[in-house]
C-alpha positions in Angstrom: -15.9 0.3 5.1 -19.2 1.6 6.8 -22.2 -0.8 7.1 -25.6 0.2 7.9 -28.3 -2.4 8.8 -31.9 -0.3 9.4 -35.0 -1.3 9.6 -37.0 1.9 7.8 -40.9 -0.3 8.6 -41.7 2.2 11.0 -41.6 5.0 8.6 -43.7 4.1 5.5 -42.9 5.8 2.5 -42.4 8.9 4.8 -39.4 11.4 4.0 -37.5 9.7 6.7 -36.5 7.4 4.2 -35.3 10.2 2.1 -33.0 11.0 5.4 -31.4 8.2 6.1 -29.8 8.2 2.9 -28.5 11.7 3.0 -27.2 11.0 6.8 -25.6 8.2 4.7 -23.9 10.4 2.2 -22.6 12.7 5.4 -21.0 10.0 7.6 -19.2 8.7 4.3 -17.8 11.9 3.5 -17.2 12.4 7.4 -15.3 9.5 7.4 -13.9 9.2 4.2 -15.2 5.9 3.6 -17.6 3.4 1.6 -20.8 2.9 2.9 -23.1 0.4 2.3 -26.6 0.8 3.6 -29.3 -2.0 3.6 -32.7 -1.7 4.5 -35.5 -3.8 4.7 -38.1 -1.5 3.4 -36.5 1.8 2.9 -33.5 2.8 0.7 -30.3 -0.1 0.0 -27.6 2.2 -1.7 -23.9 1.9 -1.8 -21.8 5.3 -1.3 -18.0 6.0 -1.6 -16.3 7.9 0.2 -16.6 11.2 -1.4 -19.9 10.9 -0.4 -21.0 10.1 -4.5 -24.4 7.3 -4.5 -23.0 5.1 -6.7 -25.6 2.4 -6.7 -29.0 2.7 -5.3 -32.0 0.2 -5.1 -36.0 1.3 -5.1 -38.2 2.8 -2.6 -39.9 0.0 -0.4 -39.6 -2.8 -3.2 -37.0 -6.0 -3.2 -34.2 -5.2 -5.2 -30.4 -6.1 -5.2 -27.8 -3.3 -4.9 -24.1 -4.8 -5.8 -21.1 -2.6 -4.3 -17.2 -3.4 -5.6 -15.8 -1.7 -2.0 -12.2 -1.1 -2.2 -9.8 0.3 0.7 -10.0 4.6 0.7 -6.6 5.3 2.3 -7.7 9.2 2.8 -7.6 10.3 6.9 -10.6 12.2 7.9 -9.6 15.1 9.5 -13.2 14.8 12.2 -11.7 11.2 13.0 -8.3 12.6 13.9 -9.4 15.5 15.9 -12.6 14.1 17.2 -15.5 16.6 18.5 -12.9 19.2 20.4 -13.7 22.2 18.5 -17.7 21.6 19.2 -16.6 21.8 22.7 -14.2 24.5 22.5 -17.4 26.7 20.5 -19.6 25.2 23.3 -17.8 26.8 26.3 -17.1 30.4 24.5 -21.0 30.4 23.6 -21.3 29.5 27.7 
């Protein structure tokens, strides 16, 4: 499982909010696990690993989000290989 502990203050009801949850859904799916986000002022959500928000709590109000995590025993293909092929693009481009 994934935890994510921000502090979304600084951003005040901006679209960054709005980001930090997608970025959420991305690293789940990335890593092909549950992720659980909670944030002080911003969105608190809870999303699997396929990257699905399956529970979701309010925009800068107090609210309780309850996740049921289980083990994903999927392999993500970026953890196995790592960021090689970024590289390998990276010195062709060069």
């Amino acid at each position: 499982m994934l935890a994510s502990l921000t502090n979304d203050g600084w951003f005040w009801g901006s679209s960054e909010l709005d980001m930090h949850l997608i970025c959420g859904v991305f690293r789940a799916v990335e890593c092909r696990k549950p992720l659980v986000i909670a944030a002080n002022t911003g969105f608190s959500a809870w999303i699997d690993g396929d990257g699905r928000i399956r529970a979701q709590g309010p925009r800068r109000e107090t609210g309780t989000v309850l996740a049921t995590v289980g083990r994903d025993p999927r392999k993500s293909w970026y953890l196995e290989h790592g960021d090689w092929p970024a590289g390998v693009c990276l010195a062709i481009a060069g």
